[in-house]
ROTORRO-244769 format. One line per 2 residues: number of its first residue (from 1); their letters; for each residue x, y, z of N, C-alpha, C, CB. Coordinates in steps of 0.2 Angstrom, whole numbers, plus 2048, in hexadecimal, padded with zeros to 3 digits. Each point is the difference from the previous one (the first is absolute). Glycine has a CB too. Example, Ala and Ser with C-alpha at 12.3 -4.5 7.8 and 13.67 -1.06 7.14 Angstrom:
<pts>
1	as	842,7E4,827,7FC,806,800,804,806,800,7F7,7FA,806; 807,80B,7F6,804,806,801,7FC,805,803,806,7FD,7F6
</pts>
This chain:
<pts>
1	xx	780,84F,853,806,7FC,7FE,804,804,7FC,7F9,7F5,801; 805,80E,7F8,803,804,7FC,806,807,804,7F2,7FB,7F8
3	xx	808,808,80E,806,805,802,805,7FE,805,7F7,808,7FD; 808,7F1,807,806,7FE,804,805,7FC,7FC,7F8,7FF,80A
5	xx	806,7FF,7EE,806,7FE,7FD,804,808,7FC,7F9,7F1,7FD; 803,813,803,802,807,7FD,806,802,806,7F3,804,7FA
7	xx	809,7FB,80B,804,803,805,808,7FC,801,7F3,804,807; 80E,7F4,7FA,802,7FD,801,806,801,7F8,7F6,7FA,80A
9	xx	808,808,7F1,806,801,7F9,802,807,801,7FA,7F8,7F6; 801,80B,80E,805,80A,801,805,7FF,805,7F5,808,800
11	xx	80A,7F4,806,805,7FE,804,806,7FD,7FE,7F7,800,806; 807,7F9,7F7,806,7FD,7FD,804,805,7FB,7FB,7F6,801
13	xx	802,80F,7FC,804,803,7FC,803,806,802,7FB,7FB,7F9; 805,807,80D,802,805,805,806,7FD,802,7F4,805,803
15	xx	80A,7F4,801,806,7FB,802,805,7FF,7FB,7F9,7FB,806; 804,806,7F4,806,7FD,7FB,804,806,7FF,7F9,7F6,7FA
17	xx	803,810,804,806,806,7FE,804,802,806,7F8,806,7F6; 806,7F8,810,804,802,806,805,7FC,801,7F7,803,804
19	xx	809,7F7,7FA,804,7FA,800,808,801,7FB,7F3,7F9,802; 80A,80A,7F7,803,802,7F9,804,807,801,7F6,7FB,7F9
21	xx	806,80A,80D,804,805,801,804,800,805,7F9,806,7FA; 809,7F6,809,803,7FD,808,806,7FC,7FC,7F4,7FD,809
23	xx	80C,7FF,7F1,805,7FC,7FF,805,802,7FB,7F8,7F9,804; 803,810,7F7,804,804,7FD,803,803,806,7F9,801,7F5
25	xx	807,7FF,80F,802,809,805,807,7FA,803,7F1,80B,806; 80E,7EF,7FD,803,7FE,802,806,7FD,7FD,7F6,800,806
27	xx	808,7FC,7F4,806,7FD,7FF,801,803,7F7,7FD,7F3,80B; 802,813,7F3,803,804,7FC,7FA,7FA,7FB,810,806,804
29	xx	7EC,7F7,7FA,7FD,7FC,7FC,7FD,804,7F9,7FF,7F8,80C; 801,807,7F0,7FD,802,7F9,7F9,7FB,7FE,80E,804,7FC
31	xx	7F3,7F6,804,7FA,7FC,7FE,801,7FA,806,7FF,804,7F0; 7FB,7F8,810,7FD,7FB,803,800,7F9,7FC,7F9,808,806
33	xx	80A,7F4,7FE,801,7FB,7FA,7F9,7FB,803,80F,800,7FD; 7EB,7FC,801,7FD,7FD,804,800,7F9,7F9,7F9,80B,80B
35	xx	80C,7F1,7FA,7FD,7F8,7FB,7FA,7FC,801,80B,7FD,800; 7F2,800,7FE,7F9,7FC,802,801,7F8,7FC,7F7,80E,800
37	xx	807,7EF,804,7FE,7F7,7FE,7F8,801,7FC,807,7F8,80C; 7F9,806,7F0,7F8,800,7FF,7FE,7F9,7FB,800,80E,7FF
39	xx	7FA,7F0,803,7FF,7F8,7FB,7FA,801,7FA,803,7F6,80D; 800,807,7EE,7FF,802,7FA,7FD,7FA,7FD,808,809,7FF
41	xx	7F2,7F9,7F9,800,7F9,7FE,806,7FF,7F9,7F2,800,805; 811,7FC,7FB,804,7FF,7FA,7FD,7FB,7FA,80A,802,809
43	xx	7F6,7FE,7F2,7FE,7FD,7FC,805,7F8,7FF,7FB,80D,7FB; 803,7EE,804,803,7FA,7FD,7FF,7FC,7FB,801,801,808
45	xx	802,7FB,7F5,7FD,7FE,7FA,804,7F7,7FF,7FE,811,7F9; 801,7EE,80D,7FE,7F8,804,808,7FE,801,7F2,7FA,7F8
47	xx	812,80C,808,809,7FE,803,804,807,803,802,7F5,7F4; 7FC,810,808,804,804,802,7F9,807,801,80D,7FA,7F9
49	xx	7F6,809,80D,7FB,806,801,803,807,7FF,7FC,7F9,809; 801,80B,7F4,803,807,7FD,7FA,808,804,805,7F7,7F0
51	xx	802,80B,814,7FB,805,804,806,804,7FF,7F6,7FB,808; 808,80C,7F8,805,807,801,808,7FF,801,7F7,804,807
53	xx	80A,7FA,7F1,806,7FE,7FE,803,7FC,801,800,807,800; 7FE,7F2,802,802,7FA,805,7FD,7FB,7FC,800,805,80C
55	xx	808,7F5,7F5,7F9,7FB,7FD,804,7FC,803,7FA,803,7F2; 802,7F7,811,802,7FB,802,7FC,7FB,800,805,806,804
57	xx	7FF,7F5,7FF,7FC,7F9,7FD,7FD,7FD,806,809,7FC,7F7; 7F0,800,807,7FC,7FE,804,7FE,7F8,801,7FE,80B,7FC
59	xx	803,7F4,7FF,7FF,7F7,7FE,807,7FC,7FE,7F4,803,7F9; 80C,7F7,808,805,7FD,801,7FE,7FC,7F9,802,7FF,80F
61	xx	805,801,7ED,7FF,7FD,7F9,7FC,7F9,801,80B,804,7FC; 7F4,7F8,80A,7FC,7F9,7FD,7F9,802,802,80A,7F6,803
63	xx	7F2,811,800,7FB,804,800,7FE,802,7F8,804,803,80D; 803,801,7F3,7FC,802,7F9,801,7FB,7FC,802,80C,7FF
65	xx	800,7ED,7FF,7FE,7FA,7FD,7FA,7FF,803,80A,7FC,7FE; 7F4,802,806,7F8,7FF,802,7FD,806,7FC,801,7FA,80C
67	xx	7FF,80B,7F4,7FC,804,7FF,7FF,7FF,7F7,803,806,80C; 803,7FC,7F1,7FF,7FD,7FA,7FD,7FA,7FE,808,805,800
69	xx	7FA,7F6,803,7FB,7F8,7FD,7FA,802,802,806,7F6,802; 7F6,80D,804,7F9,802,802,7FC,804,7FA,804,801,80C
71	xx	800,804,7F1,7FD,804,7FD,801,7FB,7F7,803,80C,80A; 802,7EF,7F7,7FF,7FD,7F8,7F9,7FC,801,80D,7FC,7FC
73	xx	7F3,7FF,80C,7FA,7FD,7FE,7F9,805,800,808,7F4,806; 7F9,811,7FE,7F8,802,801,7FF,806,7F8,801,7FF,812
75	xx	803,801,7E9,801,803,7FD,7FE,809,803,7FF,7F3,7F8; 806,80D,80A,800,808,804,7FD,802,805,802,802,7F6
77	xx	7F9,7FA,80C,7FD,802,805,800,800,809,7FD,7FE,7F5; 80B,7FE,80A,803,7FE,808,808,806,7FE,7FA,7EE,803
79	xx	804,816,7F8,806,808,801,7FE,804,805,802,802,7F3; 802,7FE,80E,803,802,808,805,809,800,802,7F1,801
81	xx	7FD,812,7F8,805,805,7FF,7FA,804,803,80B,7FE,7F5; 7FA,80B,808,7FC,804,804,7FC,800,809,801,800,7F2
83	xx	800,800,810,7FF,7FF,807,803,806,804,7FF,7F3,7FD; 7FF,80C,808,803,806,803,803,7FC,808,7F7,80C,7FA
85	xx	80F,7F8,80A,802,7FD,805,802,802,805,802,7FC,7FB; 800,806,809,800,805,808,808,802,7FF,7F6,7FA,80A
87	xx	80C,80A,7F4,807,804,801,801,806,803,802,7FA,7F8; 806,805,80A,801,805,806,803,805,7FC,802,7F9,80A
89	xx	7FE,80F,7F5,804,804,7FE,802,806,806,7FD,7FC,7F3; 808,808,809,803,802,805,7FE,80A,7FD,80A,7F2,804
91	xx	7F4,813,800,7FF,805,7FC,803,805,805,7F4,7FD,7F8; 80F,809,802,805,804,806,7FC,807,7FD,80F,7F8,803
93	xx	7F0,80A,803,7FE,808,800,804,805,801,7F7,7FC,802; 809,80A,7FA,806,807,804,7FD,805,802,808,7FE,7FA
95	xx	7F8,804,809,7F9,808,800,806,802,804,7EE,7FE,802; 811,80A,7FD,804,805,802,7FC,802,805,805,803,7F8
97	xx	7FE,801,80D,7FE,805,806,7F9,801,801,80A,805,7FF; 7F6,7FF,7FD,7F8,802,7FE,7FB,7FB,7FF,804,809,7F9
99	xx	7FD,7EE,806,7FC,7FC,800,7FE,7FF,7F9,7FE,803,80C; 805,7FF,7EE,7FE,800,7F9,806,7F8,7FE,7FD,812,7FE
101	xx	7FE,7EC,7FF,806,7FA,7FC,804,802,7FC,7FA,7F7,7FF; 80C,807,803,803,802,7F9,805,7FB,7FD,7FF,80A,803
103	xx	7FF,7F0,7FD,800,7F8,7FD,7FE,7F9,804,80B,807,7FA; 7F0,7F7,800,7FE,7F8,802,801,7FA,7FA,7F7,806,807
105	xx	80E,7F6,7FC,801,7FB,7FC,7FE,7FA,803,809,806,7FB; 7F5,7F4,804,800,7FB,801,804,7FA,7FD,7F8,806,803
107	xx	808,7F4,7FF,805,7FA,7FD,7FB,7F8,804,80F,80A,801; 7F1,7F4,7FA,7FD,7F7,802,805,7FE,805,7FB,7FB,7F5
109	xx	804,802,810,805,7FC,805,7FF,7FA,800,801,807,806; 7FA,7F7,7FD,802,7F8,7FE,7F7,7FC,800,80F,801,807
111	xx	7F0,7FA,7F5,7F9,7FB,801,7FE,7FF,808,803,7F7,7F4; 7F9,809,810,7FD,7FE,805,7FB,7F9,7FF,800,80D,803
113	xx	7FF,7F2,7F9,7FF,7F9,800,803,7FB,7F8,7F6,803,809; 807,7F6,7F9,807,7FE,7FB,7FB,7F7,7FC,80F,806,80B
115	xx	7F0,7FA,7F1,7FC,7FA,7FC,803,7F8,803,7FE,808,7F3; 7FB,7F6,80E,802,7F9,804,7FC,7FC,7FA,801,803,80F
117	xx	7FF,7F7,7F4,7FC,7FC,7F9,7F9,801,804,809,7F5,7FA; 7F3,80D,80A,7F9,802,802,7FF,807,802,800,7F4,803
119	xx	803,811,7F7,800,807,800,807,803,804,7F3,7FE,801; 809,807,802,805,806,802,801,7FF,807,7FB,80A,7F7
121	xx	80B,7F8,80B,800,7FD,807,806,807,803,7FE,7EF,7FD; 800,811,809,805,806,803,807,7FF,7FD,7FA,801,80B
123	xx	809,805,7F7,808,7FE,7FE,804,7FF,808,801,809,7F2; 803,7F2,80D,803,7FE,806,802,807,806,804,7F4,7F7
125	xx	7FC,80C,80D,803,804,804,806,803,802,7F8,7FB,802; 80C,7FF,7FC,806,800,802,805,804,7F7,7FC,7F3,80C
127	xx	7FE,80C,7EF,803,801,7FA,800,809,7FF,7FB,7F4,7FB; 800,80F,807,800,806,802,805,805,802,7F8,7F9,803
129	xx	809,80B,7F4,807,804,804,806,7FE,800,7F9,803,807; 805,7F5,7F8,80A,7FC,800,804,802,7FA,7FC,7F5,804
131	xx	801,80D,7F7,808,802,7FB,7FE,807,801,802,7F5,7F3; 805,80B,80D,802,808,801,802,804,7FB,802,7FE,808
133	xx	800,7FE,7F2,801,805,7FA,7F9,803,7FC,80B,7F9,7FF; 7EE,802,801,7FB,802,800,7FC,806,805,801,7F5,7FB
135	xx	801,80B,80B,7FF,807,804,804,806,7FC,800,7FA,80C; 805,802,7F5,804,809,7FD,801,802,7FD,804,800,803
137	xx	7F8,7FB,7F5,7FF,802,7F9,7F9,803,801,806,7F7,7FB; 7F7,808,809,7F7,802,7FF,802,809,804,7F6,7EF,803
139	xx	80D,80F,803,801,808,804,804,805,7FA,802,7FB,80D; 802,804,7ED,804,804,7FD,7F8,801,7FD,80F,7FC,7FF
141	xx	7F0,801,7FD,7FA,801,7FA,7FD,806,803,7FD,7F2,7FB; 801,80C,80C,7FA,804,801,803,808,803,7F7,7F2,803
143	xx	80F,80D,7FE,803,806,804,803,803,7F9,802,7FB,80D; 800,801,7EE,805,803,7FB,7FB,801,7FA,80C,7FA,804
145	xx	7EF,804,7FA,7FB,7FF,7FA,804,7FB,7FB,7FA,80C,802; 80C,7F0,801,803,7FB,7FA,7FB,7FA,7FE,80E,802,804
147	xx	7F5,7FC,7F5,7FA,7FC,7FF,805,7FA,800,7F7,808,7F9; 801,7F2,809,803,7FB,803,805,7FB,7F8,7F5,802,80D
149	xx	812,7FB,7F6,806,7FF,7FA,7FB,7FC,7FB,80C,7FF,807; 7F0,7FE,7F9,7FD,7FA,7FD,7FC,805,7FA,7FE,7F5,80D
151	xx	7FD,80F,7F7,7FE,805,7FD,803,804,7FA,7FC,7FF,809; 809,804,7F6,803,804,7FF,804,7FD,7F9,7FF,805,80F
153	xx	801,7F6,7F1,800,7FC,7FB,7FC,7FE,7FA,804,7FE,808; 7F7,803,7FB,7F8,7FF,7FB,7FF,803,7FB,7FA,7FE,808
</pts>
């Protein structure tokens, strides 16, 4: 098993510098941009979630009322903070010809799921990707290393 996965990562990486030196020769290129979706855990602390520069809201104010009266009556034991949550970010890699990186930044994009009053529930489908100034803030961050406005403040 060990030498057909050996074999199979010499190959891919034969494929890949062939690919790197095909698209320098071709199209004058200096470096590779490769972006990637990846899903992350973000932390929350029972309204707003905070991952890779991102913070956004999770709970609906008359959630985090519930959650507050729970935690009065159970004297803290129905707290809800800290927790973790499925988020999407966005990471951009650059590697030069040679296949050497030569910058990785990432940027939070957006929650993947969202607090209901009986937990965590998918995020709607259709919500997915709909504001576009949150795309284009998260693609600067991660392409430009800017930090996100909210941040930057602190």
């Amino acid at each position: 098993m060990r030498s057909s996965w050996s074999s199979w990562a010499a190959s891919h990486r034969v494929a890949r510098e062939h690919a790197l030196r095909t698209l320098a020769r071709r199209f004058d290129a200096d470096v590779l941009l490769n972006p990637s979706l990846i899903v992350v855990d973000a932390h929350f602390d029972g309204s707003d979630a905070h991952w890779w520069g991102r913070r956004e809201k999770v709970a609906s104010l008359g959630q985090e009322f519930v959650d507050g009266f729970a935690s009065l009556l159970t004297l803290g034991f129905a707290d809800v903070r800290w927790r973790t949550i499925r988020a999407l970010s966005l990471v951009v890699t650059i590697e030069n010809v040679d296949g050497h990186e030569v910058y990785v930044n990432g940027s939070g994009l957006e929650v993947l799921e969202v607090r209901t009053t009986w937990g965590l529930a998918p995020r709607p489908e259709a919500e997915l990707f709909a504001d576009r100034e949150r795309n284009t803030l998260a693609v600067l961050q991660a392409l430009l290393g800017i930090p996100h406005p909210a941040r930057a403040r602190e």
